[in-house]
N, C-alpha and C positions, 0 to 999 in steps of 0.2 A: 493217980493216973498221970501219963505225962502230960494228955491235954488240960487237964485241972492245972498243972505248971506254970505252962507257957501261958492259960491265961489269965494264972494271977498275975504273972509278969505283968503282960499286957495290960493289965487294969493298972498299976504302976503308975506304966508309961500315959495312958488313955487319961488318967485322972488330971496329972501334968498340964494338959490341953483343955481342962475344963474353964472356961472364962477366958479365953486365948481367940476366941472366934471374930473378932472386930480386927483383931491383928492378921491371922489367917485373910481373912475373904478382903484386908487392903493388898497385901500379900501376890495373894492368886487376882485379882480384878490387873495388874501390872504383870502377870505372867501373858507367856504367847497365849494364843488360842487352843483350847483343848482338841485333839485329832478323833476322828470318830471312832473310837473302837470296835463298839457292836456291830458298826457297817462295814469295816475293814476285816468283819468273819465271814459275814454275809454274802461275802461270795463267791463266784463258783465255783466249787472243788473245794476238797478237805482244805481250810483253812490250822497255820501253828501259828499258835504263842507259844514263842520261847523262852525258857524261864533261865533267867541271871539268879543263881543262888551257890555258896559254900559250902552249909553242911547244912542237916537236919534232924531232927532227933532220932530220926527211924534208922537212919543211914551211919552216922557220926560227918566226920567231914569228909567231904566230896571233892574239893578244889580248890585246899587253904592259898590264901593268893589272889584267887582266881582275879584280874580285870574285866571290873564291871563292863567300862565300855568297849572295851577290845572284845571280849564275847558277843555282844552285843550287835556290833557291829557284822562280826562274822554271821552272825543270824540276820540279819536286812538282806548281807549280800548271797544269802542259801536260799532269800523266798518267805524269812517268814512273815508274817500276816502281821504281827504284833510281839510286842517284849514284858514278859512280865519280870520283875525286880522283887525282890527277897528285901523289905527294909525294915525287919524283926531283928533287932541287935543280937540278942542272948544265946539264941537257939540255931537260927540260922546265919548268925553273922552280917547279917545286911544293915543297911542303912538310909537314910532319906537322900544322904549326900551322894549313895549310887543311883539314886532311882534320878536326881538332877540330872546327874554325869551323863548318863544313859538318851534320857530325855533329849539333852541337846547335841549330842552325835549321831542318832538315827533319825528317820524321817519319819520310820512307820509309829505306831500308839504305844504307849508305855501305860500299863495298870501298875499300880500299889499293891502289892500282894503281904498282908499282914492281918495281925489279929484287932481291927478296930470295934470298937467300943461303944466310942462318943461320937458326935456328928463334926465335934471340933477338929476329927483327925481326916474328913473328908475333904475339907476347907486346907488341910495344914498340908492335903497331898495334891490339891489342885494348887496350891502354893507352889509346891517343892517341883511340879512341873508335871502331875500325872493327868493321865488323859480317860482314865478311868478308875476305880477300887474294886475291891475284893471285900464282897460282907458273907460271914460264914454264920450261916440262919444254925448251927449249934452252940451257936458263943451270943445270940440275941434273941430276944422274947420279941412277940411280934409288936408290940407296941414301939419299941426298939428299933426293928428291921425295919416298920414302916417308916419313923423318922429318918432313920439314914439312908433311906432310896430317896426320902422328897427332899432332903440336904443336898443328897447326889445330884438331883436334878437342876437344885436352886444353884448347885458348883459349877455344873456346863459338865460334869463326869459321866461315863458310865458305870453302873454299878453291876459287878459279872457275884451272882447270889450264888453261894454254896452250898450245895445240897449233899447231904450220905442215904437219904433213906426217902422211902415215900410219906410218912407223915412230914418231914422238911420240906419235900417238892410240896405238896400240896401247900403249906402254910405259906412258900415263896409265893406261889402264884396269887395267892388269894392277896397276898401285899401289895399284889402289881409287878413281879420283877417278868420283866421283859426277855434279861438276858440270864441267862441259870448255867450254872454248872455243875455237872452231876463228879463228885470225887468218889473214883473208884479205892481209894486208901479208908480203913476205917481209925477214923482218928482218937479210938481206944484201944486200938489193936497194934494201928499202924501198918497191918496186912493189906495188902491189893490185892483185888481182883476185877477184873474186868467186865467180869457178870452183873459187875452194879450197874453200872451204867446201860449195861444192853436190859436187867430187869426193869431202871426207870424210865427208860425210851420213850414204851408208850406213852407217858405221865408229864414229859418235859416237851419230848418234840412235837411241837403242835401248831399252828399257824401263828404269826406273830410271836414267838418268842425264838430268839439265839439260842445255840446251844452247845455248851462245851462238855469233852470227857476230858476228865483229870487224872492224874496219877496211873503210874501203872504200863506207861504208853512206853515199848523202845523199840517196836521196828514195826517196817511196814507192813506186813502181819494186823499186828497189832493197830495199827494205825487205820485198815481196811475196815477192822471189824467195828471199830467206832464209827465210820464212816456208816457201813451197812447196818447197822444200827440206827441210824439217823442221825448224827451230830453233825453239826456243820466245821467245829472246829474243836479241836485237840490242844491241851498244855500238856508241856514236855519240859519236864527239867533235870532230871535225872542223867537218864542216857544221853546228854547233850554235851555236859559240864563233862561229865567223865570220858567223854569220846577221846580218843588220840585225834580223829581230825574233828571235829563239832559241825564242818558245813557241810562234809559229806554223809555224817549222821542226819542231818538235817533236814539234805537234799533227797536223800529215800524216803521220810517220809513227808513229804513237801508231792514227792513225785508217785506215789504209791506203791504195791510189791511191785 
């Protein structure tokens, strides 16, 4: 499968970082201050994170080229809530060195959006300048997920937990994750649909936890129904990257149908 791929890759790269953690957390202790992210979804109205990414394996490339910060940018000044950055080398062409770039030309939050592993890569992206991570509960057993949310914590990070199904929701919450994202993509398939997210609704949206729909999102249409749904904020990377203008793709769904 191609997810089996990408995450041998990732253990590659993850294993690299194992005993690296004294370096990382002097690192990040000398970075700015982390931006809130969870609380920068948190309010009123469908919140977006916008996603800086190239290509994907579902897709091929999307935006060989693309400027990290220069999109980036265009997404601050459309409204969005937060930037998430692609810094999977192999697969989606990203990099730490864009998730920096990004970091210090926009105001609002930037997550690390990758296939982490180890807790040392949570440390090495509050280093590189993020303001929260990305942990995909089908790539970690829970003993696992739970270390890397209390790393999360010990980092000053947000950690946005990724969920496909209802046994994943369920095992995030019982971790403790706060802020959860439900991805409408199945990442055996690579198929979307958007019924995932309205099936796990009841299961995610609940007092006290954030909440995101992933994948799958490209107009306002689509944007309402996660909304009616219950989520409070939406990633969007696809239909973003490939727009001819990106901020008036944005700006619709920022502003709803």
């Amino acid at each position: 499968m191609v997810l089996d791929r990408i995450l041998a890759d990732a253990r590659v790269r993850s294993d690299a970082t194992i005993g690296c953690g004294p370096e990382f957390e002097a690192r990040a202790a000398e970075a700015a201050p982390a931006r809130g992210f969870a609380s920068a979804l948190a309010l009123p109205g469908l919140s977006v994170i916008a996603e800086v990414k190239r290509r994907s394996p579902s897709r091929g490339v999307l935006a060989a080229g693309l400027d990290a910060v220069e999109q980036a940018q265009i997404y601050e000044a459309a409204g969005a809530a937060a930037v998430s950055v692609l810094t999977e080398p192999l697969h989606f062409d990203g990099s730490l060195a864009d998730l920096t770039a990004v970091r210090e030309a926009v105001s609002i939050p930037v997550v690390r959006k990758d296939f982490l592993l180890e807790p040392e890569q949570i440390w090495e992206a509050r280093a590189a300048g993020a303001d929260a991570v990305l942990l995909i509960v089908a790539a970690l057993d829970d003993r696992l997920l739970a270390r890397m949310l209390a790393t999360a914590k010990l980092a000053g990070v947000d950690a946005l937990v990724e969920v496909h199904d209802r046994v994943e929701a369920e095992r995030a919450l019982a971790c403790g994750a706060t802020l959860v994202g439900v991805n409408n993509r199945d990442l055996t398939t690579f198929a979307t649909t958007l019924t995932t997210a309205e099936t796990l609704a009841p299961d995610v949206c609940r007092s006290g936890i954030v909440t995101v729909a992933e994948s799958g999102i490209f107009t306002s249409g689509d944007a309402d129904r996660m909304a009616r749904a219950g989520y409070q904020a939406i990633l969007v990377g696809e239909a973003l990257v490939v727009a001819d203008d990106p901020s008036a793709a944005l700006a619709r769904l920022v502003g709803g149908p």
